[in-house]
MMTF fields as JSON, N, C-alpha, C and O atoms, coordinates in Angstrom:
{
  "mmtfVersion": "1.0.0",
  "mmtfProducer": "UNKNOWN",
  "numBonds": 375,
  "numAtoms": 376,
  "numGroups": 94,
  "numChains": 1,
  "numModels": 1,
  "chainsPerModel": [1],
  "groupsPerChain": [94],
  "chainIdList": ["A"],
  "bondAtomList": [4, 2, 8, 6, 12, 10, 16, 14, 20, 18, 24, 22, 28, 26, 32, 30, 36, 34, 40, 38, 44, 42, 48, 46, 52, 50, 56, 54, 60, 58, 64, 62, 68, 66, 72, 70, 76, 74, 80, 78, 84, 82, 88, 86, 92, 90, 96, 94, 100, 98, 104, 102, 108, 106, 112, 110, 116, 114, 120, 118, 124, 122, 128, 126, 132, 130, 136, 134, 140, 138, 144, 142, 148, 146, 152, 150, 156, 154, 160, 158, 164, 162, 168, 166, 172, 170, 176, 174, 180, 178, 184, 182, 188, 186, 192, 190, 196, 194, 200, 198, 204, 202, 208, 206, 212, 210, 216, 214, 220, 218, 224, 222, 228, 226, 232, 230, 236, 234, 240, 238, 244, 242, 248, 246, 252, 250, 256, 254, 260, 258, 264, 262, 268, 266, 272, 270, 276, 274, 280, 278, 284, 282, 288, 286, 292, 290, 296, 294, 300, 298, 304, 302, 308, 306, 312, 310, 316, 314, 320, 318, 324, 322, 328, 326, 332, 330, 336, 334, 340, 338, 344, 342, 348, 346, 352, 350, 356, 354, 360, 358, 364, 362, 368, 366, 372, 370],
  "bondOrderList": [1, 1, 1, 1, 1, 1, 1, 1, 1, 1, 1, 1, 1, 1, 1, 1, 1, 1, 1, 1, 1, 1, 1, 1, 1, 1, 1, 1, 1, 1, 1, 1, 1, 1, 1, 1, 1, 1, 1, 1, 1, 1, 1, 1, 1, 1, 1, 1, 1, 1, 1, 1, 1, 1, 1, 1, 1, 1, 1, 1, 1, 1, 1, 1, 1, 1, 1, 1, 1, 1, 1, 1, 1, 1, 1, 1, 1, 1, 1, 1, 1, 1, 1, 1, 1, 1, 1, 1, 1, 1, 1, 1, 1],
  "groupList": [{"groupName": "UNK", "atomNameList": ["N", "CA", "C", "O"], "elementList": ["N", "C", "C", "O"], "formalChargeList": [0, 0, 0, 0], "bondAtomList": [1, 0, 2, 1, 3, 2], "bondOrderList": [1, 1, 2], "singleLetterCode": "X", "chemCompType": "L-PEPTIDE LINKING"}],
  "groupTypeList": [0, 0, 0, 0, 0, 0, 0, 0, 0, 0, 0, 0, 0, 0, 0, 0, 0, 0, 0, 0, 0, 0, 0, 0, 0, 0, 0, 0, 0, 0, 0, 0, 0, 0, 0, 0, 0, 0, 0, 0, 0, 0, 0, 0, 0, 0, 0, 0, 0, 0, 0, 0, 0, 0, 0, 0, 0, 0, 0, 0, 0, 0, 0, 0, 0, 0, 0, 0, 0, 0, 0, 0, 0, 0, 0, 0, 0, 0, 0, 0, 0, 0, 0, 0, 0, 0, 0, 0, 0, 0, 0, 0, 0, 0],
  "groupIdList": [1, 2, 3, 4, 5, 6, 7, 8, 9, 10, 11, 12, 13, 14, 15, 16, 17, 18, 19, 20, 21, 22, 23, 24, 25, 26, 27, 28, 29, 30, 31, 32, 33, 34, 35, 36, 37, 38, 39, 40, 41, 42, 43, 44, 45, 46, 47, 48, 49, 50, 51, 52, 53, 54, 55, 56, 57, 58, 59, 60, 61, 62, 63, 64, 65, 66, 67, 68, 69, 70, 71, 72, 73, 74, 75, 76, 77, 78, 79, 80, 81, 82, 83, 84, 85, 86, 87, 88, 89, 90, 91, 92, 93, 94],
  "secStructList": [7, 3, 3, 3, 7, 7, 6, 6, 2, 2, 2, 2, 2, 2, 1, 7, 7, 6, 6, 2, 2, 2, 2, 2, 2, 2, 6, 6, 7, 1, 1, 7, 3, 3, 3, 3, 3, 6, 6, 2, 2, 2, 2, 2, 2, 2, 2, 2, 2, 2, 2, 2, 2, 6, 6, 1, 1, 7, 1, 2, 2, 2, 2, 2, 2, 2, 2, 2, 2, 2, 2, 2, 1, 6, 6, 1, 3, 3, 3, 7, 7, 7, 2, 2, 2, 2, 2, 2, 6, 6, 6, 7, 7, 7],
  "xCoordList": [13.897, 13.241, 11.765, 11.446, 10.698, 9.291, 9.323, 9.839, 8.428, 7.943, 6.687, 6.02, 6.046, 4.734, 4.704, 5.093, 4.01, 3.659, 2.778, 1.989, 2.345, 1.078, 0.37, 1.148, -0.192, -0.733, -0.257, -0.765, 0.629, 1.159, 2.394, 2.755, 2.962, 4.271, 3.772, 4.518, 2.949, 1.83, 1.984, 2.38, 1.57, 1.307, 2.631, 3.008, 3.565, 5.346, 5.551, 6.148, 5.129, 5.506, 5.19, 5.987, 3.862, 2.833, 2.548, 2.02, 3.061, 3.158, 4.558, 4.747, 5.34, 6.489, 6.106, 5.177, 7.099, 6.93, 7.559, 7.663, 8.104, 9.089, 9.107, 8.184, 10.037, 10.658, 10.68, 11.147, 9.785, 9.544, 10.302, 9.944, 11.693, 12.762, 13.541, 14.118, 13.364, 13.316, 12.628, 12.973, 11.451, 10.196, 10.332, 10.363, 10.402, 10.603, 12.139, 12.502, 12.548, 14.279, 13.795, 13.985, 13.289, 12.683, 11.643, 11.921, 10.749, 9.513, 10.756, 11.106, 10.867, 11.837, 12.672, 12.648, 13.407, 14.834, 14.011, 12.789, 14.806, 14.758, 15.058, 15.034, 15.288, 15.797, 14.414, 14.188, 13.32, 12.128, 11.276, 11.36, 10.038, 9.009, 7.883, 7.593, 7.457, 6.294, 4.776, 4.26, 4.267, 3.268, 2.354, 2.813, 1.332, -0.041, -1.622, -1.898, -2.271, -3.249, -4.351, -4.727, -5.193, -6.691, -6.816, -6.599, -7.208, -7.825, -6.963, -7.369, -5.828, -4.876, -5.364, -5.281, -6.179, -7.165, -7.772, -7.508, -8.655, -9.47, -8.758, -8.917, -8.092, -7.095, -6.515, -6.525, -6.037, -5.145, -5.465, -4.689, -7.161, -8.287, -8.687, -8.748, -8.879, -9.284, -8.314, -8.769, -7.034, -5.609, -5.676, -5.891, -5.219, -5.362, -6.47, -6.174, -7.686, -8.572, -8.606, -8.936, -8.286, -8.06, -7.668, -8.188, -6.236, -5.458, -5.779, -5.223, -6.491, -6.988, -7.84, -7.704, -8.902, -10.02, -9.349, -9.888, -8.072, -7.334, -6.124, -5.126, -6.113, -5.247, -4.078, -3.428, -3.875, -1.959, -1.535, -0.418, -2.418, -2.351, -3.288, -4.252, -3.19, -4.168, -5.066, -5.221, -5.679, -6.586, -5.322, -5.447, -4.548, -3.388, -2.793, -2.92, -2.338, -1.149, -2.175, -1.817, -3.22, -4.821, -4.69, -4.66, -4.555, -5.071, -3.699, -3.598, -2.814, -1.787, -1.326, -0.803, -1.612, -1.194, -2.473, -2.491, -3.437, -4.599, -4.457, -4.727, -4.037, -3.281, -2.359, -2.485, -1.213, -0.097, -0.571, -0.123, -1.287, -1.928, -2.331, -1.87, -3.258, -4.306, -3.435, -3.905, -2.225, -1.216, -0.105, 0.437, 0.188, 0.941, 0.419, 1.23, -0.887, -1.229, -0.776, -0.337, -1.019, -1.194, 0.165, 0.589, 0.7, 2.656, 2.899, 3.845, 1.865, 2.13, 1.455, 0.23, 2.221, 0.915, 0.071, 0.456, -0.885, -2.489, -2.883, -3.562, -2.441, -3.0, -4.73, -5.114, -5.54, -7.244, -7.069, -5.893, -8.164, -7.962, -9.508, -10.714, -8.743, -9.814, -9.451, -8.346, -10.445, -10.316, -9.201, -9.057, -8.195, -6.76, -6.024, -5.026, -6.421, -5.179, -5.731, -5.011, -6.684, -7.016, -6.474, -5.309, -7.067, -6.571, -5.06, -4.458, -4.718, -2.993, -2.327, -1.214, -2.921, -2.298, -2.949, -2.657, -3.812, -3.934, -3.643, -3.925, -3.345, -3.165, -4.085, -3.884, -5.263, -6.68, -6.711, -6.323, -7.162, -7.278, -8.789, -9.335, -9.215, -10.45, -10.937, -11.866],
  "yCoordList": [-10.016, -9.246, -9.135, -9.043, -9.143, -8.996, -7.824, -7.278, -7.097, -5.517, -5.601, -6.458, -4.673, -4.06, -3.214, -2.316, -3.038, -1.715, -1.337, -2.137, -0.15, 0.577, 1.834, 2.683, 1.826, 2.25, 3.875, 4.62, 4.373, 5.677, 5.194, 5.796, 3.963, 3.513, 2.509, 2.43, 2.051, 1.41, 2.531, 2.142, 3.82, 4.557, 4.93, 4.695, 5.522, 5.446, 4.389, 4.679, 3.144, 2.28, 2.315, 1.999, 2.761, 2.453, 4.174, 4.502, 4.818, 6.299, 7.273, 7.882, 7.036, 8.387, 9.376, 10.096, 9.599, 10.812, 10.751, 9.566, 11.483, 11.751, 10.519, 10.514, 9.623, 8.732, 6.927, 5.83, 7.646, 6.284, 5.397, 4.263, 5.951, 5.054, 4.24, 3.153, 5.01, 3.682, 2.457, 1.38, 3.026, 2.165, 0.797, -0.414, 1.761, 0.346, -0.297, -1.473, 0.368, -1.166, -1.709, -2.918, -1.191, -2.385, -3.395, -4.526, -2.836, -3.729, -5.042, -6.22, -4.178, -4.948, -6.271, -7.436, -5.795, -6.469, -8.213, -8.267, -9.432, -10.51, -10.952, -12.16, -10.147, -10.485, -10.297, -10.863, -9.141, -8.714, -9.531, -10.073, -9.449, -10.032, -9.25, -9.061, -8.937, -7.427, -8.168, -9.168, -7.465, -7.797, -6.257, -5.114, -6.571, -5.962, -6.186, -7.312, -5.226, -5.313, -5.144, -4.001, -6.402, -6.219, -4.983, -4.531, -4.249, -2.575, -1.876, -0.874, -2.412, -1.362, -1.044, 0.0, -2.654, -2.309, -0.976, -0.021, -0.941, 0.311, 1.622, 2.622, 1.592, 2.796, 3.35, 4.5, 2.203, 2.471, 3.122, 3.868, 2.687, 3.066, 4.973, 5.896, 4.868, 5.913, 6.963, 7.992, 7.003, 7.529, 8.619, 9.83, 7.085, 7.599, 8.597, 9.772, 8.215, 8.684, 10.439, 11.357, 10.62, 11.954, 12.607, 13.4, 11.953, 12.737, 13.024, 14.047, 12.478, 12.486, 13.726, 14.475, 13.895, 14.761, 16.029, 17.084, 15.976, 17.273, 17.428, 17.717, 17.251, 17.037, 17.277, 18.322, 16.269, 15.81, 14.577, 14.087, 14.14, 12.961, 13.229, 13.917, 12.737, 12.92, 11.779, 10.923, 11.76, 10.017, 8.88, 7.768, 9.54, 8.487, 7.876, 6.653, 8.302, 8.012, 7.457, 6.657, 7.63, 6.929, 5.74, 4.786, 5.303, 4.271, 3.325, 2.27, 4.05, 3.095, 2.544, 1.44, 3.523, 2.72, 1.85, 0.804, 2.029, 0.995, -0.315, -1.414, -0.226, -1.521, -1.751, -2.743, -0.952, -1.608, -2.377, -3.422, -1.727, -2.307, -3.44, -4.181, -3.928, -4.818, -6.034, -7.171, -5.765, -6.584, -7.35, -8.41, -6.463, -6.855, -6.952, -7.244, -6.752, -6.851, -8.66, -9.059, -9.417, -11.166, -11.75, -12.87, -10.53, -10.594, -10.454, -10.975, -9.679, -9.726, -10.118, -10.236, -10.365, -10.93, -10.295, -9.396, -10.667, -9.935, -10.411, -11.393, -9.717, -9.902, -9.655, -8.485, -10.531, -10.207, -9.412, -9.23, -8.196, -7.341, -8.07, -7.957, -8.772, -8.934, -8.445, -7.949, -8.507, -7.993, -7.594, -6.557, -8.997, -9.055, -8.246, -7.832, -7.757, -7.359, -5.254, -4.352, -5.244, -3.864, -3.972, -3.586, -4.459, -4.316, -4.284, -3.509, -5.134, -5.133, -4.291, -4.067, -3.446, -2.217, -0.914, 0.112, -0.896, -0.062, -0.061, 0.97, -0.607, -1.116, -1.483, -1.671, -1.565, -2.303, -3.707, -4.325, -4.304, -5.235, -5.609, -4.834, -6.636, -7.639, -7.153, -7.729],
  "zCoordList": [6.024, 7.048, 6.688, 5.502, 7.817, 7.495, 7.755, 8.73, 6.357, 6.236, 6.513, 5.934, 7.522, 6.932, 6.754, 7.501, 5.185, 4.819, 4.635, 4.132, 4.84, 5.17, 3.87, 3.435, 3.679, 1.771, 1.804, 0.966, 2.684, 2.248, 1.262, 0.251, 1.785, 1.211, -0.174, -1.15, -0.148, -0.991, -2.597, -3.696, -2.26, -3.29, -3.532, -4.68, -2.67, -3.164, -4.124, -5.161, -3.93, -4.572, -6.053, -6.937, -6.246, -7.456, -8.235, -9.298, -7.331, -8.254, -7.597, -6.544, -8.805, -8.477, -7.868, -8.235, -6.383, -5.667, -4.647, -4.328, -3.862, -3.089, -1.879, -1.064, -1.806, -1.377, -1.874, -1.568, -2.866, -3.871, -4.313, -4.632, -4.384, -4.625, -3.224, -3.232, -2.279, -0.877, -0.509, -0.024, -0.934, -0.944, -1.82, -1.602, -3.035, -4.204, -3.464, -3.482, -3.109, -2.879, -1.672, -1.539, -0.872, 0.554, -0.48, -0.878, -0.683, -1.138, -2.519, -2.592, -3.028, -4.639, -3.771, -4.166, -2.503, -2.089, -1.942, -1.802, -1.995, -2.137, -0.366, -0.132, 0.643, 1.549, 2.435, 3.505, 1.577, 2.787, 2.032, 0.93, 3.333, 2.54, 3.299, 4.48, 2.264, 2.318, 2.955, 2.454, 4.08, 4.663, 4.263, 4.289, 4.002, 4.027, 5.274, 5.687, 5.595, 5.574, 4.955, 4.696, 4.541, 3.987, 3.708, 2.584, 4.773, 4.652, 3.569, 2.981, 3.342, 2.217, 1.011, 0.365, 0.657, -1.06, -0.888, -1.619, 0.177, -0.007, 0.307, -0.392, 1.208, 1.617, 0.16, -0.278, -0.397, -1.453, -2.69, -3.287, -3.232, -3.683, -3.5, -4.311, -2.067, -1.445, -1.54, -2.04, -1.184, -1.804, -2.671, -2.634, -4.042, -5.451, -5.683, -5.901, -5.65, -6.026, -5.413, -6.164, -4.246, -3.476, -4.486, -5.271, -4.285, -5.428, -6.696, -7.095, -7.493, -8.575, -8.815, -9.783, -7.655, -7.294, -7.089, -7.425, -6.496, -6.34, -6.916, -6.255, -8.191, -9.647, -8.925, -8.887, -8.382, -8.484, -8.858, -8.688, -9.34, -10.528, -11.473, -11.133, -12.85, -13.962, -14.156, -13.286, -15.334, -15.287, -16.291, -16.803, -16.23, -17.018, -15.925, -15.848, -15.293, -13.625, -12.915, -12.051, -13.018, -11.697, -12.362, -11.586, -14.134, -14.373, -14.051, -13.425, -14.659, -14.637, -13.096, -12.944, -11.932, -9.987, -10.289, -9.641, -11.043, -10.049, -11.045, -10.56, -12.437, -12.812, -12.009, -11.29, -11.888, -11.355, -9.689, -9.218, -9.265, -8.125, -8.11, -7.242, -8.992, -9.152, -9.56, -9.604, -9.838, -10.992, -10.041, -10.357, -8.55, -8.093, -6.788, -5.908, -6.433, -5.124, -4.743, -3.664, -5.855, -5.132, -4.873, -4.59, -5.082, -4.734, -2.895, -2.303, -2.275, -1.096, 0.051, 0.037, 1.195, 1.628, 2.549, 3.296, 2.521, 2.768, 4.33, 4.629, 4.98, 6.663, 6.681, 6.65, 6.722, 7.704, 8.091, 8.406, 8.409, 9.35, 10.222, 10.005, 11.189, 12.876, 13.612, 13.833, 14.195, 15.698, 16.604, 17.252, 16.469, 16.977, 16.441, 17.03, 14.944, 14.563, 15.015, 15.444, 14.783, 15.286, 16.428, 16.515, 17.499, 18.922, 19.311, 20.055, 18.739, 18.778, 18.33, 18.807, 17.078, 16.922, 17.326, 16.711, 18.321, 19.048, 20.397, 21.007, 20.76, 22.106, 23.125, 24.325, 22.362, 23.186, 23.17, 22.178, 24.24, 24.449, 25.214, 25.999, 24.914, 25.353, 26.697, 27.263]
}
């Protein structure tokens, strides 16, 4: 099955916390194959770092998602974000 996932499920994945273990068996399973958008690096970035700023993660758990990030991002695949793909998920069109 094609997943997309979107960097709320992104950080489930890469830092323990409530539904994280769904996440990891969709993303983990051999049957899906995990779609991303471009924009997720920074989202994902932007995230962590929140959290960090408003200590519900420490600088140990920040370092270790943005390795684990950096480590497994070329595992999935990486949709462009153009034009088409904004518009199409907003429902605007040309």
């Amino acid at each position: 099955m094609n997943l997309f996932v979107d960097t709320s499920a992104l950080v489930k994945f890469f830092h323990e916390e409530k539904g994280s273990e769904v996440v990891t068996d969709l993303i983990t399973s051999q049957e899906n194959e995990v779609w991303i958008l471009e924009l997720v690096r920074l989202e994902f970035m932007s995230a962590l770092f929140r959290r960090f700023r408003n200590k519900e993660i420490n600088d140990t758990q920040l370092a270790e998602a943005i390795s684990g990030f950096n480590e497994e991002i070329n595992f999935f695949n990486v949709e462009p974000l153009r034009p088409t793909v904004i518009f199409l998920n907003f429902g605007l069109f040309y």
